[in-house]
ZAMARGU-4260 file (C-alpha; in steps of 0.2 Angstrom, whole numbers, plus 5000, padded with zeros to 4 digits):
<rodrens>
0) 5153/4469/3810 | 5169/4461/3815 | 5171/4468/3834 | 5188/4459/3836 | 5202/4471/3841
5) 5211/4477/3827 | 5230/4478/3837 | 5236/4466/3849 | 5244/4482/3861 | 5237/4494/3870
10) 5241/4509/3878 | 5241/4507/3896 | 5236/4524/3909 | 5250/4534/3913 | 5249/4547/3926
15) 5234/4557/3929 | 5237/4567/3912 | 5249/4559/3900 | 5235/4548/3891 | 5221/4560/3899
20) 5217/4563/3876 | 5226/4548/3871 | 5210/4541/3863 | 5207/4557/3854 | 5224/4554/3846
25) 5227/4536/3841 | 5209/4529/3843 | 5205/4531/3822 | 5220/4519/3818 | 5211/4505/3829
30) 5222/4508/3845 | 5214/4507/3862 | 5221/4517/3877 | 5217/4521/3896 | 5212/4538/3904
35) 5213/4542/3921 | 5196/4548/3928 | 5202/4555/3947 | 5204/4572/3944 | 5188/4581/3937
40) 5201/4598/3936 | 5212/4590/3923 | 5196/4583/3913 | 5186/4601/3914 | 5200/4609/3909
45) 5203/4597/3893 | 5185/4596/3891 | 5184/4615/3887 | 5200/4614/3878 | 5193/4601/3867
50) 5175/4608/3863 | 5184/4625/3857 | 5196/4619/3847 | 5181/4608/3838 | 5167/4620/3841
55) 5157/4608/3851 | 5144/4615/3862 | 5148/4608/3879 | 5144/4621/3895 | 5157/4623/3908
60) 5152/4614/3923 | 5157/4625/3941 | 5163/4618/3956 | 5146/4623/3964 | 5135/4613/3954
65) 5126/4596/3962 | 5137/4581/3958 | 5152/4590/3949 | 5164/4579/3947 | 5155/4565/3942
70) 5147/4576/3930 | 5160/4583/3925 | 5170/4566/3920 | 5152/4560/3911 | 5154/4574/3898
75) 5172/4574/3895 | 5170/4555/3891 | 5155/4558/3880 | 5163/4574/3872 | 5177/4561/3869
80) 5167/4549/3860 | 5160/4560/3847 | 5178/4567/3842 | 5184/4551/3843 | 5169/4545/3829
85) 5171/4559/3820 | 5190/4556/3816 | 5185/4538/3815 | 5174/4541/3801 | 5185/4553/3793
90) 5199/4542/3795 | 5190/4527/3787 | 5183/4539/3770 | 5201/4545/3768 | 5208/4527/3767
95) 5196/4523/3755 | 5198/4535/3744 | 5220/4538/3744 | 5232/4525/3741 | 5247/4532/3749
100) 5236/4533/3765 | 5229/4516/3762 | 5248/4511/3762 | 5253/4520/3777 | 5239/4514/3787
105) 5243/4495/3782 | 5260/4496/3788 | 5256/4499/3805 | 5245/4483/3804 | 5252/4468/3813
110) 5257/4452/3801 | 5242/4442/3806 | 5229/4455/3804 | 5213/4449/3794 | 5210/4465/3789
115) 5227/4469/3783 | 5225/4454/3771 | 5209/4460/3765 | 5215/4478/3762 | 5230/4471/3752
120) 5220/4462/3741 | 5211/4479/3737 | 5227/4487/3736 | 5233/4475/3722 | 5217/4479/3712
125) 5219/4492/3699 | 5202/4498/3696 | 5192/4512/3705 | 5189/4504/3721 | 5184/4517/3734
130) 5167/4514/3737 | 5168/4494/3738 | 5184/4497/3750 | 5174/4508/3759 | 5160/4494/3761
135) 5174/4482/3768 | 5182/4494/3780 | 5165/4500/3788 | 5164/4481/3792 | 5181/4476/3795
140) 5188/4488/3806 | 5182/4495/3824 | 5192/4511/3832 | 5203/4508/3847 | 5192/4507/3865
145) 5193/4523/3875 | 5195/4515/3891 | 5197/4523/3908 | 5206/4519/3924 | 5202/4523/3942
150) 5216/4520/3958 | 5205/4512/3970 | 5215/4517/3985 | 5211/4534/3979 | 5194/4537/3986
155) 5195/4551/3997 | 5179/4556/4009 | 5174/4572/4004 | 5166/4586/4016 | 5155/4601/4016
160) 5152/4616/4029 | 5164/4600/4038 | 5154/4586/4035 | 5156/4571/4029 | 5145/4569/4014
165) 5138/4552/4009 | 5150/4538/4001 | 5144/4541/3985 | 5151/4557/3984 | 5169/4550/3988
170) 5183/4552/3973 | 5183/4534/3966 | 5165/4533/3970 | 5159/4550/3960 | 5173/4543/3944
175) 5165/4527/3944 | 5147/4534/3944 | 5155/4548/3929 | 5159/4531/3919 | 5144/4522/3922
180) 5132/4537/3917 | 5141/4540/3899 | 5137/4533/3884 | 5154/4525/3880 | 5152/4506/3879
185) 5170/4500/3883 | 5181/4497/3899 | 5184/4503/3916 | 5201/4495/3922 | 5202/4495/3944
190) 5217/4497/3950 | 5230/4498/3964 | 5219/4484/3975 | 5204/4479/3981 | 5192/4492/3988
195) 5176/4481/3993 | 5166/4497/3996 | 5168/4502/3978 | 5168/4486/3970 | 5149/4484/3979
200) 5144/4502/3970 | 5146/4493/3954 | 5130/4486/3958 | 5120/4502/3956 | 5123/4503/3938
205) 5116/4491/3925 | 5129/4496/3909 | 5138/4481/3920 | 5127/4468/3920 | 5122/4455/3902
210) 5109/4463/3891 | 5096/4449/3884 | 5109/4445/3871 | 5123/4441/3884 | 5133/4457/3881
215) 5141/4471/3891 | 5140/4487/3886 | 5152/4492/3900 | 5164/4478/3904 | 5178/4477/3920
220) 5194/4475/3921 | 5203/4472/3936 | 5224/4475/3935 | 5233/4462/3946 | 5249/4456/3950
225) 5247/4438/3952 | 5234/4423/3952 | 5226/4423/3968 | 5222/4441/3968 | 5213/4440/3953
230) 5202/4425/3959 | 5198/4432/3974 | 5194/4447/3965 | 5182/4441/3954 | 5173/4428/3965
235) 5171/4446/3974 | 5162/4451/3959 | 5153/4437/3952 | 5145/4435/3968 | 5136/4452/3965
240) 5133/4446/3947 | 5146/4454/3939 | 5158/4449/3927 | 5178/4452/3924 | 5179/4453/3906
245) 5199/4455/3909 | 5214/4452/3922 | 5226/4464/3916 | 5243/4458/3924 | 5257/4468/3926
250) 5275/4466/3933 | 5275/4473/3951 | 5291/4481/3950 | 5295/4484/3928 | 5281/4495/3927
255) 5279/4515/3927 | 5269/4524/3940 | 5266/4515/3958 | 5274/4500/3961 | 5267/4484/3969
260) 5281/4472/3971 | 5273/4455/3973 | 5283/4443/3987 | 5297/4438/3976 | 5284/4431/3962
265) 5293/4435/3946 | 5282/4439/3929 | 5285/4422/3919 | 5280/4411/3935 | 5263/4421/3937
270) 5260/4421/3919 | 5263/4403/3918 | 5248/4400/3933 | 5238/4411/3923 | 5238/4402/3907
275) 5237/4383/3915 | 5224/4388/3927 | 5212/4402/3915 | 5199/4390/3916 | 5197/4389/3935
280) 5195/4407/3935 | 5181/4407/3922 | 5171/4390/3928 | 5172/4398/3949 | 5169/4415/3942
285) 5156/4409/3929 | 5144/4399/3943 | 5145/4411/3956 | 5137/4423/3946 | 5124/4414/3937
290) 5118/4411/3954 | 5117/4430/3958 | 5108/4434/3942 | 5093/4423/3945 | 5092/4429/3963
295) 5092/4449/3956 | 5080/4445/3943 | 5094/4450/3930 | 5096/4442/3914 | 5103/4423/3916
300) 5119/4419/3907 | 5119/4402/3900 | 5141/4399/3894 | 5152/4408/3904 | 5155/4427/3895
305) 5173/4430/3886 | 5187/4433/3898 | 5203/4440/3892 | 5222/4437/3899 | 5233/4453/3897
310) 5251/4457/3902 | 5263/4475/3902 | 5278/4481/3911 | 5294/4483/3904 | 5291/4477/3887
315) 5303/4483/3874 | 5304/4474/3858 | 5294/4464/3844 | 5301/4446/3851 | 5295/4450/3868
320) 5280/4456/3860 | 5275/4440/3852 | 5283/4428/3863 | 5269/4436/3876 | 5255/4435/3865
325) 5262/4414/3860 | 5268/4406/3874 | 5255/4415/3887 | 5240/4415/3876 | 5237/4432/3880
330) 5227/4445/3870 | 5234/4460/3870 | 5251/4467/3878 | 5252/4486/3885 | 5267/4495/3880
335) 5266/4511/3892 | 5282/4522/3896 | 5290/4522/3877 | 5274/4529/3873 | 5277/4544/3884
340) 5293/4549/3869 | 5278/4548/3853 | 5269/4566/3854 | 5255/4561/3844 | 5249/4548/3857
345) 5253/4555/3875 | 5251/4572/3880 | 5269/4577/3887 | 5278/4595/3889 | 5294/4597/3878
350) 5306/4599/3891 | 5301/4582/3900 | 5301/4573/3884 | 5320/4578/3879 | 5323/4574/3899
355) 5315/4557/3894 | 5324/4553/3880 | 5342/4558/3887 | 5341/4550/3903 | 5350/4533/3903
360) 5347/4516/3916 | 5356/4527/3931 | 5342/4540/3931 | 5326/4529/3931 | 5325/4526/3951
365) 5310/4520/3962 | 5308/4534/3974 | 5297/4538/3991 | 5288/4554/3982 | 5271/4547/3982
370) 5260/4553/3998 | 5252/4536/3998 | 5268/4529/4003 | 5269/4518/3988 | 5285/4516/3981
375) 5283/4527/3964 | 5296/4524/3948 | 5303/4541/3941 | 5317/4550/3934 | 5332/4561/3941
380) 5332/4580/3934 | 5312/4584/3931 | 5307/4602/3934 | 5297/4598/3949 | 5313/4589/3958
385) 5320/4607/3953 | 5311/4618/3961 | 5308/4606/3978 | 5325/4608/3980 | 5327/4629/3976
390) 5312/4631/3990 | 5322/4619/4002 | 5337/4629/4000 | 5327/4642/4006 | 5318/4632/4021
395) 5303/4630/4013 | 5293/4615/4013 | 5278/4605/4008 | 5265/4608/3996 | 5248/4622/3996
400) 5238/4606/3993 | 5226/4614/3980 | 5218/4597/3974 | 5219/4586/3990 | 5216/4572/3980
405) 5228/4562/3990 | 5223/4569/4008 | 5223/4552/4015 | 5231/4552/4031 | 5218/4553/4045
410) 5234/4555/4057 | 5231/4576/4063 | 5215/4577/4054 | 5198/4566/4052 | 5194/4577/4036
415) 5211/4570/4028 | 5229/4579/4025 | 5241/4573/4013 | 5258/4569/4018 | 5265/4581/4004
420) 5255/4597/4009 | 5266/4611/4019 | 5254/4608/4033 | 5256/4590/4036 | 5277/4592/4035
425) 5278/4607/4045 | 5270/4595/4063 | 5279/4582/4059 | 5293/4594/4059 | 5289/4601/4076
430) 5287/4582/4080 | 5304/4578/4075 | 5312/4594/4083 | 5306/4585/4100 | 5314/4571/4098
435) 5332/4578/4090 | 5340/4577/4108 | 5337/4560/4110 | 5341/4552/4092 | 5358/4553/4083
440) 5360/4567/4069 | 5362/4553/4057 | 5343/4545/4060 | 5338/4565/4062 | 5341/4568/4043
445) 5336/4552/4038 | 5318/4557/4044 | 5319/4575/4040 | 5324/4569/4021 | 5308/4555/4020
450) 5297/4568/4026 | 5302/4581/4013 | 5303/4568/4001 | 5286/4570/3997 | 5279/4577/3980
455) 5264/4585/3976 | 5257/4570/3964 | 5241/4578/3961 | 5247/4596/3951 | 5266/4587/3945
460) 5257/4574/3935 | 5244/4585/3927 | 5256/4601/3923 | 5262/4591/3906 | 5247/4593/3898
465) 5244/4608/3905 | 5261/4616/3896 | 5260/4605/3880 | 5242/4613/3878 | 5247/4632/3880
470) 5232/4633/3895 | 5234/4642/3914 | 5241/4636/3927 | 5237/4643/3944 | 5245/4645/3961
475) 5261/4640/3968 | 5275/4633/3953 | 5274/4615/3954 | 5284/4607/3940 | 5281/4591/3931
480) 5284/4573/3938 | 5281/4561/3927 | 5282/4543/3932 | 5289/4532/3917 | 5296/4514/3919
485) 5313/4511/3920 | 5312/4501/3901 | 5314/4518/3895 | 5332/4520/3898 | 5332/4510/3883
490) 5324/4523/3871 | 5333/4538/3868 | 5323/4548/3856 | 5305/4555/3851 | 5298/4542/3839
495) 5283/4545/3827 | 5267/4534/3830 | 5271/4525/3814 | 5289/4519/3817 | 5283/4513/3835
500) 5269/4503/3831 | 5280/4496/3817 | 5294/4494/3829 | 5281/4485/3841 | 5277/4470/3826
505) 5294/4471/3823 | 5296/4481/3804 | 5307/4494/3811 | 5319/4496/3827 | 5318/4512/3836
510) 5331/4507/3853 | 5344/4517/3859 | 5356/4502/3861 | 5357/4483/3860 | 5365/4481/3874
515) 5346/4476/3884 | 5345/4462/3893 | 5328/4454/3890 | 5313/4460/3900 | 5313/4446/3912
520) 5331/4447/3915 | 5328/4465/3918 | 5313/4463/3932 | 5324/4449/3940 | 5336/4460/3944
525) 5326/4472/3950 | 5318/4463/3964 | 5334/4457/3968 | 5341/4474/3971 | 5323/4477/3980
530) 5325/4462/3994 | 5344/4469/3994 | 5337/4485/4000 | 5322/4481/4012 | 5336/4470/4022
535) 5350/4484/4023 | 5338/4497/4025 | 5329/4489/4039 | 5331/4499/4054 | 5313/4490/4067
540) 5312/4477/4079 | 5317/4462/4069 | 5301/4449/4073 | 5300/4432/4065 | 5286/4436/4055
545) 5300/4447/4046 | 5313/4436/4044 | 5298/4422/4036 | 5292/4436/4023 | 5313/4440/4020
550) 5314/4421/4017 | 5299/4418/4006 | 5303/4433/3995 | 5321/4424/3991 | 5314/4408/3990
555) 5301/4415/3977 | 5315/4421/3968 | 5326/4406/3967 | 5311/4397/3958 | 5309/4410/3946
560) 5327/4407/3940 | 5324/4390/3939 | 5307/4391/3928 | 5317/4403/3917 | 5332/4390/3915
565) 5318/4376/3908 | 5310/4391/3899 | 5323/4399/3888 | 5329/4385/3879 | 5316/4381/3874
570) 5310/4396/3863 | 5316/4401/3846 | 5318/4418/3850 | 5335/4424/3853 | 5334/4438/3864
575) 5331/4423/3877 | 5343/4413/3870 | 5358/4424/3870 | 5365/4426/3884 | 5350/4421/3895
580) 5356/4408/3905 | 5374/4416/3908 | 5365/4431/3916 | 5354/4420/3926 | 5367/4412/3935
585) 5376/4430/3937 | 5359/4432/3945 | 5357/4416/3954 | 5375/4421/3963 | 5369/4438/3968
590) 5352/4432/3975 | 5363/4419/3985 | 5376/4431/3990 | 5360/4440/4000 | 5361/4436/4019
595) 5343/4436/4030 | 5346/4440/4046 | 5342/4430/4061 | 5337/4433/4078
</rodrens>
């Protein structure tokens, strides 16, 4: 069997609910995909909807049973993976047997598939071929990975009759164990950060650790933003004998969702380190956990196991596309948000994907709606920034909080409140009412508008999937937000599965315009506007440590222009070539045009 994957993208998480089925979708045509596994409402809810509509005989797990959530995530991902074989294997018979499907389905193969030669040479063959082609395919092709992602900052302590229950019980913890105890054998990607508490609870689960034969039948990914993250991340792990299989870099500002802007360290630069210095990840990585294998009595590793390099965030076309997969040696390349406008691979309600697909670079804006005071990319107009601003019209603030999924802030209460939740605005409204005397009316709005700023993450990412499947919704109206990157701009209409995978390897071109500067150009720019920002927006004490950080950030960026002025020339790829270097020195004045202040 050949176990290689068969695409060279995959679908990255988006949201807590826009990829929650995506693998039930897209995973027969060999495409891999990430679900969020934090909120075990969402997956109940889907797991139900799933075992009616193909009479599966799963039982409804209540919120009174022992160990619900983790339960409840352990079904939906096995549920998952007997759809998703099912479809597989009717998917592979209906190849074998109809041409024009055959032919559909090599279209959507990239140029250097294996299996896409095979198949043609099948397709060229007159004769009755089904069960021979059937033969081939069964060994040839594998179906996507269904994959899962949890936040790790997301790991909220959970309480009953007001006590703290163990750790174990903790959100990231109890999604973590819901993984580990299902029978998928593919990938759980670790977000967001570092979260030593968790990353130790990997331990307790052997799916993680070689089998006799040196495999993983559960492997790790850790998403990071630059080199020396990932290494301390994995020396982390491999101390506890476990392996990274993959460091899934993306760019800390070009991305949907949260972003984690790195200090000024643009995408090329880190990809760069990764690819010249991928071999001191794997050899530090590699001896620190050969040691911890024989000390645990697990079973040795004698070569270091496969490690794979991976990029996404703001990719847009098929030269991008391979340039990544070339010049970086990576494996595979996420394209995330432009999936959000394909219905047949994310799960989004029909208003929000019209909104999507309309609204242009203006609208896409990196807001303060996130309680975990992460700045969070989104898009002007969406029903839930509606109905905020009808309740605020009418003095009405904050969210119920029905999921406290994001009750992090231990400021009023040690059991947790969220900074979005009507309780949590309305103290720090009374706060801000004693201090109104003494501050001027302009600083009075500016902290009444960043604590009403907040959105209720938890129900407005969810409510998409919710509307597109026709099932109830409960309590107070919330909306959608939906949190795409601001690459999207770029895409103005909904696209079929086909035409985007084709337009991925470059055999069809489904952007709104061609006026796109290239994606590095594009993230440049971004943090240039993002240091622009920080500085005029600054309103503390100014300390040194400030100004250094300020200094760095720039200084970071300056050599980022300078690795893209030796990189660009020399590629063959003309959506680097044109115009590149004019608008890096359009760039290179606007960075210098940026004054740091001093004390």
């Amino acid at each position: 069997m050949n176990n290689k994957p068969l695409h060279n993208f995959h679908i990255p998480v988006m949201g807590l609910a826009y990829t929650i089925d995506s693998p039930i979708r897209v995973a027969q045509y060999g495409i891999s995909s990430v679900v969020s596994i934090i909120d075990d409402e969402i997956i109940e809810k889907m797991k139900n909807f799933y075992s009616k509509k193909f009479n599966l005989n799963y039982p409804r797990i209540s919120t009174k049973t022992d160990d619900y959530r983790a339960r409840r995530i352990t079904e939906y991902l096995n549920m998952m993976d007997d759809i998703v074989n099912e479809k597989f294997e009717a998917f592979k018979e209906e190849v074998s047997r109809n041409r024009t499907a055959l032919q559909s389905f090599m279209e959507m193969l990239p140029s250097t598939s294996e299996l896409k030669e095979g198949l043609q040479q099948f397709l060229n063959c007159k004769e009755r071929i089904s069960s021979s082609l059937k033969h081939f395919i069964d060994h040839h092709f594998q179906r996507g990975s269904i994959d899962v992602n949890i936040m790790t900052k997301v790991d909220k302590e959970n309480f009953r009759h007001h006590k703290p229950l163990p750790v174990i019980y903790n959100d990231a913890h109890a999604s973590l164990r819901g993984f580990a105890n299902s029978k998928l054998s593919s990938s759980v990607v670790l977000s967001a950060g570092m979260n030593p508490r968790l990353y130790s609870y990997l331990e307790e689960f052997d799916d993680f650790y070689p089998d006799e034969q040196g495999n993983l039948k559960k492997k790790i990914i850790l998403k990071v933003s630059d080199f020396r993250s990932a290494m301390i991340q994995g020396n982390f792990l491999a101390k506890k004998g476990l392996w990274v299989s993959e460091y899934r870099v993306e760019s800390g500002l070009n991305c949907g969702g949260h972003a984690f802007a790195t200090e000024g360290l643009l995408l090329g630069p880190i990809m760069e380190e990764f690819k010249q210095r991928k071999s001191e990840l794997i050899e530090s990585a590699h001896s620190l956990m050969v040691r911890s294998l024989e000390e645990k009595g697990k079973n040795p590793v004698v070569q270091p196991l496969k490690m794979s390099i991976t990029v996404q965030g703001g990719v847009g076309t098929a030269q991008e596309h391979i340039f990544l997969l070339k010049h970086y040696n990576v494996e595979s390349v996420g394209w995330g948000s432009p999936f959000l406008l394909v219905p047949e691979a994310t799960s989004v309600d029909e208003e929000t994907r019209k909104l999507l697909a309309v609204s242009r670079e203006k609208d896409f804006y990196l807001s303060n709606l996130s309680p975990l005071g992460v700045p969070f990319n989104t898009v002007r107009g969406t029903s839930n920034e509606r109905l905020r601003q009808e309740k605020q019209k009418d003095n009405r603030f904050g969210s119920s909080c029905p999921k406290k999924l994001l009750a992090l802030s231990k400021e009023y209460s040690s059991e947790g409140i969220c900074t979005a939740s009507k309780k949590y605005q309305d103290l720090k409204f009374a706060e801000l009412e004693q201090e109104k005397d003494q501050i001027s009316s302009t600083l009075y709005q500016k902290k009444k508008d960043d604590i009403i700023e907040k959105a209720c993450l938890c129900v407005g990412l969810v409510n998409a999937a919710y509307l597109e499947n026709n099932l109830e919704t409960k309590g107070e109206k919330q909306g959608v937000v939906i949190c795409p990157g601001p690459n999207l701009a770029y895409f103005d209409k909904e696209i079929s599965l086909s035409r985007m995978v084709k337009h991925i390897y470059g055999n069809d071109n489904v952007l709104g315009t061609a006026d796109r500067p290239n994606m590095f150009i594009n993230e440049l720019k971004m943090y240039i506007d993002h240091l622009r920002k920080e500085i005029t927006g600054f309103s503390g004490a100014l300390t040194n440590a400030q100004v250094k950080k300020w200094k760095t950030f720039r200084e970071n960026l300056f050599k980022g222009i300078e690795y893209y002025e030796e990189l660009f020339p020399k590629t063959e790829f003309s959506e680097f070539l044109a115009n590149g270097n004019q608008q890096l020195k359009e760039n290179m004045q606007a960075l210098s045009e940026i004054e740091i202040p001093e004390i």
